[in-house]
C-alpha positions in Angstrom: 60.8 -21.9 -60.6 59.9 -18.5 -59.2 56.0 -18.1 -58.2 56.4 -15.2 -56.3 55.2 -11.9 -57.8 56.2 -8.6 -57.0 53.0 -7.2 -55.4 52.3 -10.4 -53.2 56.5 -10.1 -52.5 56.1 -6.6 -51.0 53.0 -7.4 -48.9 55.5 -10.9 -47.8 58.2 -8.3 -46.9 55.9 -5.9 -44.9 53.9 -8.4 -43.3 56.6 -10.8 -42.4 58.7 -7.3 -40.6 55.3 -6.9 -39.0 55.1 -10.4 -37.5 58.7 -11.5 -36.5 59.7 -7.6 -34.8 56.3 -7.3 -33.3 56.3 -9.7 -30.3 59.7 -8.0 -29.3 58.5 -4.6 -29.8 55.4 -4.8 -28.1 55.7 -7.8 -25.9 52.5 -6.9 -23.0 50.0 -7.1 -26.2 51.5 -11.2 -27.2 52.1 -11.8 -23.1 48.6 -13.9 -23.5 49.6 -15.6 -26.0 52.0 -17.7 -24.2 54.3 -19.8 -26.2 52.1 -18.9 -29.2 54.1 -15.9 -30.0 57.2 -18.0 -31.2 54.6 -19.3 -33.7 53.8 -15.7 -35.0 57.4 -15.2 -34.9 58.1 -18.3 -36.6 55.2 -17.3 -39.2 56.7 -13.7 -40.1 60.3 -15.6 -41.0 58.4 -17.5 -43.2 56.8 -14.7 -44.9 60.4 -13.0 -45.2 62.2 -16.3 -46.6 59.3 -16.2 -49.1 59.9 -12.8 -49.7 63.6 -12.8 -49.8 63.7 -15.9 -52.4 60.2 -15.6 -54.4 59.5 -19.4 -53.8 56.4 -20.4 -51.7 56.0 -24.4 -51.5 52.2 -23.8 -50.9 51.9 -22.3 -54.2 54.0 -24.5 -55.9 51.4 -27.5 -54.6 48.3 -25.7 -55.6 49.9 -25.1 -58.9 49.5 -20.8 -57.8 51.6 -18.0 -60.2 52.1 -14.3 -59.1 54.8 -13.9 -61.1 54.4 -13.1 -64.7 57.3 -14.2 -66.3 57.9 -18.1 -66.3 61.5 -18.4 -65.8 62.1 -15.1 -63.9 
């Protein structure tokens, strides 16, 4: 069930850090955004949930593998 791998995990991890802290950190640079920042927020827990469980339902409907064991 797994279709995460452990390269495209890492670059989840460090780009989903990236996109849920950043707003907060560095909140003049998202101000024009708007309400669109809770959308790149929203986006970098994605990319961590991903990360944290190695299951991405976009892969699993295009039929995608990063992993290269089956099971694990």
């Amino acid at each position: 069930m797994v279709n995460v791998g452990s390269f495209d995990r890492i670059l989840r991890f460090i780009l989903g850090v990236v996109l849920f802290v950043a707003p907060f950190i560095a909140p003049v640079t998202f101000a024009p955004l708007g309400e669109w920042r809770y959308a790149v927020i929203a986006a970098g827990a994605v990319l961590l949930a991903t990360a944290a469980f190695r299951i991405c339902p976009a892969y699993m409907l295009f039929g995608i593998r990063t992993c290269s064991r089956p099971g694990a």
